[in-house]
Structure formats: structure tokens, C-alpha cells
C-alpha positions in Angstrom: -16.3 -30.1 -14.0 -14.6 -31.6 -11.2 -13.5 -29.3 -8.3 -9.6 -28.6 -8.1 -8.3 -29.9 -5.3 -8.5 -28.5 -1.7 -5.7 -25.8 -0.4 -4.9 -25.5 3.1 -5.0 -21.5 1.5 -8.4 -22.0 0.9 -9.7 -23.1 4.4 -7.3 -20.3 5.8 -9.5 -17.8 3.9 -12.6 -19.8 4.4 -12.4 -19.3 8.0 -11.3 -15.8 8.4 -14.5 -15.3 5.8 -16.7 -16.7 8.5 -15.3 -15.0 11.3 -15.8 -11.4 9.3 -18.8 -12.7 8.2 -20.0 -13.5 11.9 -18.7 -10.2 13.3 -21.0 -8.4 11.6 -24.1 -10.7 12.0 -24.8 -11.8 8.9 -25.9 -15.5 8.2 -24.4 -17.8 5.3 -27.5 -17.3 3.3 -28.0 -13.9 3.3 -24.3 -13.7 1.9 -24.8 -16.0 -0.5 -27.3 -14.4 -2.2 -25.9 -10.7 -1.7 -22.9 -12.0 -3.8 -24.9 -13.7 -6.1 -23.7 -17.3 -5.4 -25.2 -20.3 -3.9 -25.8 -21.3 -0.7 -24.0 -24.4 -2.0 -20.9 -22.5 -3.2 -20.9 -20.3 -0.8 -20.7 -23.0 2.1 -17.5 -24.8 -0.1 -15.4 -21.5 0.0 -16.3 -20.9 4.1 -15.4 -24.7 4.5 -12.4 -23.9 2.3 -13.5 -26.4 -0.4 -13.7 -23.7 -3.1 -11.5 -21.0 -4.6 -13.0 -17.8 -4.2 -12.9 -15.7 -7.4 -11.0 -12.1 -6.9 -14.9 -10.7 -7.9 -16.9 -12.5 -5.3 -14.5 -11.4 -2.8 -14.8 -7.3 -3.7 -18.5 -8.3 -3.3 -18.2 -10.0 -0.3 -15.8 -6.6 0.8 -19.1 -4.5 0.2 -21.7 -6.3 1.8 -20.0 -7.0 4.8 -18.8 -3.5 4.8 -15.0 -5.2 5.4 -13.0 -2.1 4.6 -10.8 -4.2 2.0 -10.0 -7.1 4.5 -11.2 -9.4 2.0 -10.0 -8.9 -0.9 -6.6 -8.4 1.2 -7.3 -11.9 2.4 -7.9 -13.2 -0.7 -4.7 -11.6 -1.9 -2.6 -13.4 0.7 -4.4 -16.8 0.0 -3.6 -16.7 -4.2 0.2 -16.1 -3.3 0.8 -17.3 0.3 4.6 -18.2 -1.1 5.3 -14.7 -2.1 4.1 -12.2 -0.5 5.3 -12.0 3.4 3.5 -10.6 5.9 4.3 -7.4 6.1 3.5 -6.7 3.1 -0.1 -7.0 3.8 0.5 -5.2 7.5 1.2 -1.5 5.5 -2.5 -1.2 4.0 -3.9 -2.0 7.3 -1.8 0.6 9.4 -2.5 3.0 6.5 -6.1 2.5 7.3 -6.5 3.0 10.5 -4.2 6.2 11.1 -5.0 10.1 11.6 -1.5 10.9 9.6 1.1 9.1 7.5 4.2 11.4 7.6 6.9 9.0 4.9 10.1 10.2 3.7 11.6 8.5 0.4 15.1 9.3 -0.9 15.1 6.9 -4.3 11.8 5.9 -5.7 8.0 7.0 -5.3 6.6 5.8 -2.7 4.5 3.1 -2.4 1.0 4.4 -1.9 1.4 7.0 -4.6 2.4 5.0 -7.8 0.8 4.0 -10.6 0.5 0.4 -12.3 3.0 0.8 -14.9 5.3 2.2 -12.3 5.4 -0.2 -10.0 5.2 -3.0 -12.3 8.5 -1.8 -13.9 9.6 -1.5 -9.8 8.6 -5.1 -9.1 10.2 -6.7 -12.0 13.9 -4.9 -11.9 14.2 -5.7 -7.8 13.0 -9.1 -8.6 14.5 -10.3 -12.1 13.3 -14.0 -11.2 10.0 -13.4 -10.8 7.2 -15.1 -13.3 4.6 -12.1 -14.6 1.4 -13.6 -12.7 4.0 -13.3 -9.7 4.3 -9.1 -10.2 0.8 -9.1 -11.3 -0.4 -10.7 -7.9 2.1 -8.3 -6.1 0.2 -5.1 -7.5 -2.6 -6.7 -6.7 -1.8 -6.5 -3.3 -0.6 -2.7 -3.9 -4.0 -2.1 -5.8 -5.7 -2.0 -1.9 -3.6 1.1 -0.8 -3.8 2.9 -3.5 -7.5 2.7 -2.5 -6.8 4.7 0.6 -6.5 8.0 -1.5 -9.9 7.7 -2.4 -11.8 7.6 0.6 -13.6 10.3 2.4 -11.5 9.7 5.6 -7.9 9.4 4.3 -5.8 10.3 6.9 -3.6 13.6 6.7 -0.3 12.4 4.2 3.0 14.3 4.0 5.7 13.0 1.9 9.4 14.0 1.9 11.1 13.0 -1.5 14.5 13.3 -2.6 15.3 15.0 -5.6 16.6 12.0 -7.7 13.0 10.2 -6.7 11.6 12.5 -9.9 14.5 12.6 -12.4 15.9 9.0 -11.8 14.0 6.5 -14.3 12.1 3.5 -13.3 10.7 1.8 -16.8 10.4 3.5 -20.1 10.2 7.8 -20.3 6.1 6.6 -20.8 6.0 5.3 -17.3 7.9 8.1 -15.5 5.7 10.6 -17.6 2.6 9.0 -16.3 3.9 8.7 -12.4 4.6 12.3 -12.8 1.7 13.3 -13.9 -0.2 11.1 -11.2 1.6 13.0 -8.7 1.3 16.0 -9.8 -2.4 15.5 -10.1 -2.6 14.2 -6.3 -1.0 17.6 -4.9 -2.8 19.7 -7.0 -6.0 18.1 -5.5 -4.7 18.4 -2.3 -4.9 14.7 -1.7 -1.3 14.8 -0.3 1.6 17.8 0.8 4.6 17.3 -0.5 8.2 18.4 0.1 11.7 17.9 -2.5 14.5 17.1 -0.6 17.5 19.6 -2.7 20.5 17.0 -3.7 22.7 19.9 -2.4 20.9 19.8 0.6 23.8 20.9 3.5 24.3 17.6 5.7 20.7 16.4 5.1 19.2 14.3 7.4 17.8 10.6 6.5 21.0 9.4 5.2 20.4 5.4 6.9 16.9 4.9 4.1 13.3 5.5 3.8 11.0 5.4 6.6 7.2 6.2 7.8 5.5 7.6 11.2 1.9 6.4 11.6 0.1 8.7 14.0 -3.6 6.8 15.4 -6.3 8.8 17.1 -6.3 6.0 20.3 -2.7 4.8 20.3 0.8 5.8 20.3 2.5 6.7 17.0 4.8 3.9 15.2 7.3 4.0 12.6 8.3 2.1 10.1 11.7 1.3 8.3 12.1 0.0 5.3 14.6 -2.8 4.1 15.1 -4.4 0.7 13.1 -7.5 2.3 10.5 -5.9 4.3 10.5 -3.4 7.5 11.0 -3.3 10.7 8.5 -2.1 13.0 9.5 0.4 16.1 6.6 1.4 18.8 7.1 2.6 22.4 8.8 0.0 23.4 11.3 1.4 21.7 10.7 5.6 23.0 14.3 6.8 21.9 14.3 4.9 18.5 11.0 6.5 17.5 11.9 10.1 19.1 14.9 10.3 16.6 12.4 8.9 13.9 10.0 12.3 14.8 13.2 14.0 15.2 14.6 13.2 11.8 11.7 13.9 9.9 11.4 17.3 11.2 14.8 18.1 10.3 14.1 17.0 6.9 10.9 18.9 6.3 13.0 22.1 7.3 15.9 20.8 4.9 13.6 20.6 1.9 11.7 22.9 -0.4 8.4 24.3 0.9 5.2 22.6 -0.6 4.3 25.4 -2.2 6.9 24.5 -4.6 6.4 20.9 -5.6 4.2 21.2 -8.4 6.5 23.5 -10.2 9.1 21.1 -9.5 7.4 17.9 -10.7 6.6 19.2 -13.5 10.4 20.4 -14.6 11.1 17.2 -14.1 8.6 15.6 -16.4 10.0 17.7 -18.9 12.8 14.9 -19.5 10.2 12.3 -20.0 8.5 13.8 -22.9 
């Protein structure tokens, strides 16, 4: 069968392959036949003259001992036209911090949702999109998620508002199903989590969700969310992220202890079932 024809994609991921690849010493061959391809093949996807299957590049992710940066490569070459760069700039902050503090007054956040629930997320903000154009966007999502699994996940405190467990994203199936994946995550102490009271007196946070990133051998950063992307604010910007530490405090005092959350998550799952 004839080859498809060439993507400047393709080369893109072709050559950050071979710079990971070279990083870490390894030689063509020796990949090759860790991955169980050709040398042949092998050398048409570094030269950027093949597509690389999704499989080959979890493969590739293991041998080379990547951490996920090729598969998230990959990600970014299959849909280069949809997915902006920042989308792919949140798994790679998540993975290198010490503590991920995130505060979310509408919808479960990001790292914590299941398929079904962010599928039905992806296709009500984007009503346009094709379904291989959601599916790739999970895709994408599928390398956080990962994060929760590993043996040095960083230390993850979440803020929710109320309405984030009562308010409906996709059938009563879907919500039952996030609930429960929740629930599960806190009772395994995977995550703390805090319910921000709808009656909460003059609550903080009103201005939308946001995220501090604390590192081991750098300043903290936050992160604020925008219906197209975020915006990122470092210590360039010292007031901006004090009132970012500031807020998030005040909102951890404004909202139920954690000791609470599973009892809460669960009332509200109640409705689902």
C-alpha cells in the first residue's frame, strides 16, 4: 500500500522523537526493535515520512522512560488545528509540581473527570465539533488523568462550589459515575477536598476558576482559566499571584472542612440515581 502523504505534523513529531530519543542515549536501532518496528519504519516516522500509531508511541513513552511526552506529542501532531497550546502546557505543569491547590465554582475539574463526563463537557461547549474532534480532545485529557496514578503525584487540594455536584453535565448515568469517581478519589486519599456552601457569606472567587502550581526548585504559578484557554501569572507578576494565594486561603476557610466531602458527594448522587 502506498504511503499517505507527508505532514509537516509528522516531521514536527519526528524530530522532537529524535531529540527525546537522543537525550536519553539511545540509538535508532535499539528503538526500533524495543517498539517492535523496523529499523526501516522507524527511520520514516523520525524523518517525519510516517504516521506514528497512538500504540507505538505509548511504547516509545516506556522505553525511553518520557514521562508521557510522547504520547502528548503525538497528541498535538493528530490535531494540531484544534487543540492550542495550552492545552497541552497543563499536564506538563501538573507533572512537574510539589502541590496543585485549584478552585472550581461550575464543573469538575479537569484532572478529576471521567470519560463520559468530559465527553458530554466537550461536546455542549463546543456544539460544532465532529466526534473524532472530542474524542482526540480526551485524548489529550487521558494524559492527566494519568497523574493520579503515579507514585509521586504531587499533594492536590480542590475547592468546589456546591452547584459543581448537583448541576448536570450529560445524562443522570454520567453525573452518577463522576460522582462516584470522586468520591472514590477522596476516600483513597488521592486528593482533599473542600464544598464551597452556595450560602457562603460574601465568598471569595467570584472573577472564575483558577490553579496555584507550587515546584520544589521554582517560584509558584497560577493559572486562570478562560472559556478559550488561561492565562498564565508568575513572579513577574508578585501582587497578581499574592491575591491568587490570598484568595484561595480565604476560600478554604469559607468552605466545608474535608472531613465532610464524602458525606456531601454522596447526597448529591442521590439525585442521579
Amino acid at each position: 500500500m502506498a504511503d499517505r502523504k507527508s505532514k509537516p505534523e509528522w516531521a514536527t513529531f519526528g524530530d522532537e522523537l529524535r531529540r527525546m530519543r537522543e537525550r536519553r542515549g539511545k540509538t535508532g536501532a535499539a528503538t526500533a526493535k524495543a517498539v517492535g518496528l523496523s529499523p526501516t519504519m522507524y527511520s520514516s516516522i523520525e524523518r517525519g515520512k510516517r504516521f506514528c500509531l497512538r500504540e507505538h508511541a505509548v511504547n516509545l513513552d516506556e522505553f525511553l522512560g518520557a514521562g508521557n511526552e510522547v504520547v502528548r506529542t503525538w497528541t498535538r501532531m493528530s490535531a494540531p488545528e484544534r487543540l492550542p497550546d495550552w492545552f497541552y502546557r497543563v499536564p506538563e505543569l501538573e507533572r512537574s509540581a510539589s502541590e496543585i491547590r485549584e478552585f472550581q465554582p461550575l464543573l469538575i475539574p479537569g484532572l478529576l473527570q471521567t470519560r463520559s463526563y468530559a465527553r458530554s463537557l466537550f461536546r455542549a461547549s463546543r456544539p460544532g465539533a465532529r466526534a473524532v474532534e472530542v474524542e482526540r480532545m480526551i485524548e489529550a485529557r487521558v494524559v492527566r488523568w494519568e497523574l493520579l496514578e503515579d507514585d509521586q503525584c504531587p499533594l492536590l487540594w480542590f475547592v468546589l462550589g456546591a452547584s459543581v455536584l448537583t448541576g448536570p453535565v450529560g445524562p443522570d448515568t454520567c453525573m452518577a459515575e463522576q460522582l462516584g469517581h470522586l468520591s472514590a478519589l477522596v476516600e483513597d486519599g488521592k486528593i482533599y477536598l473542600q464544598i464551597l456552601p452556595t450560602d457562603a457569606p460574601a465568598a471569595p472567587g467570584r472573577d472564575g476558576p483558577f490553579r496555584l502550581y507550587r515546584f520544589p526548585d521554582r517560584p509558584t504559578i497560577v493559572s486562570a482559566e478562560y472559556m478559550t484557554g488561561e492565562k498564565i501569572i508568575d513572579d513577574t507578576e508578585p501582587e497578581k499571584l499574592r491575591h491568587c494565594e490570598i484568595v484561595f486561603g480565604a476560600l478554604q476557610a469559607a468552605s466545608r472542612p474535608t472531613t465532610d466531602a464524602l458525606d456531601q458527594i454522596m447526597k448529591a448522587r442521590t439525585k442521579f440515581q
